[in-house]
N, C-alpha and C positions, 0 to 999 in steps of 0.2 A: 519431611516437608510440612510446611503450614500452611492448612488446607483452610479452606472459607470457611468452617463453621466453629475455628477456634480466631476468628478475624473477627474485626470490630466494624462493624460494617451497617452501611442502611441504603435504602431505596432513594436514588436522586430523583425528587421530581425534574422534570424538562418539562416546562413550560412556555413555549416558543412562540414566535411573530412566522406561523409556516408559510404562511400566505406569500412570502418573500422570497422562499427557498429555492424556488424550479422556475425554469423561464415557463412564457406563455400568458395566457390569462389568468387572473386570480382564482377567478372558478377553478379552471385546470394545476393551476398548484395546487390548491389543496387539496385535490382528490387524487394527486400525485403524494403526496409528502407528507399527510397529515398522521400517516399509523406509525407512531411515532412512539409511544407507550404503551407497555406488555396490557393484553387484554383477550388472550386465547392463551393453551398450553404449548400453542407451537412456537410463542414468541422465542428470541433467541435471547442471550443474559449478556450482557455486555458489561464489564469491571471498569472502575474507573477510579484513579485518585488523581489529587494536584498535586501529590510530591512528585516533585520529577527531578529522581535521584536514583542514585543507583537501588535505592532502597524498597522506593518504590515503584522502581521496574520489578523488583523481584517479587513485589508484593502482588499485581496484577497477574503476573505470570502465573504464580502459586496458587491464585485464587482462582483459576482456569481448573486446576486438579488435572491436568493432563501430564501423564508422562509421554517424554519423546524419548526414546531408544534407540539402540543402536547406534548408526552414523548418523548425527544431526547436521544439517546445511543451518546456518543461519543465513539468511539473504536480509543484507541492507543494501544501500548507495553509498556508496565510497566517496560521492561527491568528484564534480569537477574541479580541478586544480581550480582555484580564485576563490572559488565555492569556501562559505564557514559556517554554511548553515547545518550542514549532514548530523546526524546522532555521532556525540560525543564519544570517542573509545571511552575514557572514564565512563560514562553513564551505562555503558552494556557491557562493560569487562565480566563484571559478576556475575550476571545473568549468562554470558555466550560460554563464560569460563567453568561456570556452574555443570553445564549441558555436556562438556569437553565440546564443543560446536566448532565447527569449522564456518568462516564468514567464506558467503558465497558471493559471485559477481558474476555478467555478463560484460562484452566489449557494447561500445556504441554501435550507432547508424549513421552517426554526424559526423566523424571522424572527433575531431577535438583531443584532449590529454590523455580519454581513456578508449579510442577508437580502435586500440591495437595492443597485445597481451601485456609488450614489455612496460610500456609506457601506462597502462591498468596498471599495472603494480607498481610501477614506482610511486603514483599517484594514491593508491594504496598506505605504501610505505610512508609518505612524508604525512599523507591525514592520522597517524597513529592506528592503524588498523593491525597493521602487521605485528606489530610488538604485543595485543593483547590476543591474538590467538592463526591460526594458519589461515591464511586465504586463496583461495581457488576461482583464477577467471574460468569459470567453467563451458566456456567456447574455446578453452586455447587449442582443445583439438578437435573443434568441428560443430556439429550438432546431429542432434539427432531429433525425426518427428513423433509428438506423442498427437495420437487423432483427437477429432472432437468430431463426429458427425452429423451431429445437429445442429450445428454450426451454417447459418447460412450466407457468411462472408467468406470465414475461413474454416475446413474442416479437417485441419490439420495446423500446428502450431511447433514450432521448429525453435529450441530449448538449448543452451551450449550440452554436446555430450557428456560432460563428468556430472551432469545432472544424476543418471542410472545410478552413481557410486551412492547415493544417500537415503538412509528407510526413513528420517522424520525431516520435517522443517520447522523451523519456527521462522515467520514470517515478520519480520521485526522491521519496521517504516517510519520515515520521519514522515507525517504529516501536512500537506503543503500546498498552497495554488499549485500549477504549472501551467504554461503559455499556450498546451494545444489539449491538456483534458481538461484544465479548470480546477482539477484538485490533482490529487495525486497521495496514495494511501495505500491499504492492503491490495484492494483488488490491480493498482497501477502495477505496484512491487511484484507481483506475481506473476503478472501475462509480458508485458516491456520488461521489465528486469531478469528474470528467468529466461527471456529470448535471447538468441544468439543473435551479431549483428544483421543474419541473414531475416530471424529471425522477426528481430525491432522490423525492419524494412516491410517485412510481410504482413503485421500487422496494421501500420500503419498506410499501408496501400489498398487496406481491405483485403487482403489476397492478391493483388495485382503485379508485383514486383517481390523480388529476393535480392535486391539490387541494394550494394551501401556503399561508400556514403548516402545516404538520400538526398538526390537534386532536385524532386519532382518532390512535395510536400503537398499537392494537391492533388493525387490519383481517386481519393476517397472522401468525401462527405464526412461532414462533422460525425454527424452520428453512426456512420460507418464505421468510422475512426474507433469511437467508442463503442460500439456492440463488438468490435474484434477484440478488441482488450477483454472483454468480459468472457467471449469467449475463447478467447490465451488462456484467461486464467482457468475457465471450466474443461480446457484439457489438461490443464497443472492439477486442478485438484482431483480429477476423474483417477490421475497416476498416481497420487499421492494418498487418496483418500483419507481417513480421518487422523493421519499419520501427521498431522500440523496444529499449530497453534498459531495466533496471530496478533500483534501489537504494535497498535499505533502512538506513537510519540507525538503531542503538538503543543510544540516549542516552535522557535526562530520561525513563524508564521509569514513570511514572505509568499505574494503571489507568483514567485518564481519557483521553479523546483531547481533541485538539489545538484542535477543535470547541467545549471547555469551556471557558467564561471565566471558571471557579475547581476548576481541578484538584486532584484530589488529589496532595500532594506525593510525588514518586518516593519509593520505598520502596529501590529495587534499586542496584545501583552500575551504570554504562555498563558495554556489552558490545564493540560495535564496529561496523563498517560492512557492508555484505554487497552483492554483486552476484551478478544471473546474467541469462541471457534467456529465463530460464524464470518467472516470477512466483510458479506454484506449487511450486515449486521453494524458492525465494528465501524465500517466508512460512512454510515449511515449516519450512527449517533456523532461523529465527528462533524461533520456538516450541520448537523443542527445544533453542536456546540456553538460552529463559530456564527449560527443566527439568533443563536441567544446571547450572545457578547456584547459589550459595546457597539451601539450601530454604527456611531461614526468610525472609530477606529476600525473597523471590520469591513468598513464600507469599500476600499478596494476588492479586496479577496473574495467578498459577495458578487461584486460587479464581474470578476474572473470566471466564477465558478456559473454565472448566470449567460454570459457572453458565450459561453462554450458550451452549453445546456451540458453540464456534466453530470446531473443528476441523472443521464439517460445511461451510463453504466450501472447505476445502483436498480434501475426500472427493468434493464435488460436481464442485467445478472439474477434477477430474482423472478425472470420468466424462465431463464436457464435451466433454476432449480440452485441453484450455487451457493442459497440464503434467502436471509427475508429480511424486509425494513422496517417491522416492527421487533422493537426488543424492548428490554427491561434495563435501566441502567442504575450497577448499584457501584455506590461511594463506599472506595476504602478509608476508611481514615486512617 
């Protein structure tokens, strides 16, 4: 394996407009958003290049130094039928093929193309998933709950069963607005995507419902919404423990997710790949990517991500303990 310190490598500055990034008052964003660059030993290291190719997915990966063993899940989105946003089979073949990994999945809560096992995998099958490695809706028989007790929405989070069957993950995400968290990234992929549709329901109720299709989209507050995501995922990673790795993709930057079978078209131009083993980490330095972008062109997905105070996953998850939002980010070339 090529590890980081045979890589060609330097310290990205991020110099940002933070002031922009978190709803509320200006005062209150910045003392939300501003630990932004490493400046203690606890910061977390986040990897980063702009090739975004197969090449340099592998190169992010590798520069993590983490092995996964044993049975690897790889969890993406398979995308909605209509959907052409989702990460490219080409662009993860070598990477998932690499791992021997198995591409993981849950069903929906909406019903839609992947609501239901048979119809997940055909949708599967036509997006080219199937052809570069085995995929597993891992709800098709059932679920099971892994606890989170500190959890003060939900303290328990309900996972498709053939979850058990896997020792590593790599948590592998396209990057992206979505319509009810604002973004959508590691920590989304993990808590909603790992849920079962019983699952999805339950998170998105606050704990209030197990109920799917979801009819009722308003049982829970915005920030309910999001503190249960956060904590989905701090019972994913409490079972999983340091057994994962994580990488974010931001490409096809539309403020729709991956989920929607008529997105809206990217507004942004691609940014690049990003790794860390820190997730809060990892969704952090992507959001301050796209505030250092282009303003106009980024000026939707801002508006998304501010509309939906979505930065209160990244504020919650790292009260959890899940991560932190200062890191270090360094450019592979």
């Amino acid at each position: 394996m090529k590890h980081v310190n045979s890589m060609k490598i330097s310290v990205f500055a991020v110099t940002l407009a933070v002031a922009a990034a978190c709803t509320g008052s200006k005062s209150q964003t910045v003392e939300k958003c501003k630990n932004t660059v490493a400046d203690s030993a606890k910061v977390s290291v986040v990897y980063f290049t702009k090739n975004i190719t197969p090449e340099g997915l592998m190169s992010v990966y590798q520069a993590l130094n983490k092995q996964l063993t044993g049975s690897v899940a790889v969890k993406i989105s398979t995308g909605e039928a209509g959907n052409h946003h989702y990460l490219s089979p080409d662009l993860i073949k070598n990477l998932v093929q690499s791992l021997n990994g198995t591409i993981v999945e849950c069903n929906t809560a909406y019903g839609g193309s992947r609501g239901a096992t048979a119809e997940h995998r055909k949708v599967a099958e036509d997006h080219g998933f199937t052809a570069i490695a085995n995929v597993d809706i891992m709800d098709e028989n059932g679920f099971v709950a892994l606890p989170f007790p500190k959890g003060k929405h939900i303290q328990e989070d309900f996972v498709g069963a053939n979850f058990k069957n896997y020792d590593s993950w790599l948590i592998l995400s396209h990057f992206k607005g979505h319509q009810m968290g604002g973004f959508g990234g590691a920590l989304k992929n993990m808590s909603i995507g790992i849920a079962s549709s019983e699952g999805k329901a339950w998170i998105h109720s606050a704990g209030r419902a197990k109920t799917f299709p979801i009819k009722d989209w308003g049982l829970a507050s915005q920030n309910e919404f999001l503190e249960s995501m956060a904590e989905a995922a701090g019972a994913v990673m409490n079972s999983i423990g340091d057994n994962a790795a994580y990488v974010n993709v931001m490409n096809h930057l539309s403020v729709d997710c991956d989920c929607n079978g008529n997105p809206t078209p990217p507004e942004m131009d691609d940014i690049g790949i990003l790794a860390s083993l820190d997730p809060v980490a990892l969704d952090k330095a992507c959001v301050d990517l796209i505030y250092s972008s282009d303003t106009q062109r980024s000026r939707t997905i801002r508006e998304r991500i501010e509309s939906r105070n979505a930065v209160q996953i990244l504020i919650y998850a790292e009260e959890l303990g899940l991560g932190g939002q200062k890191y270090k980010l360094v450019e592979i070339k």
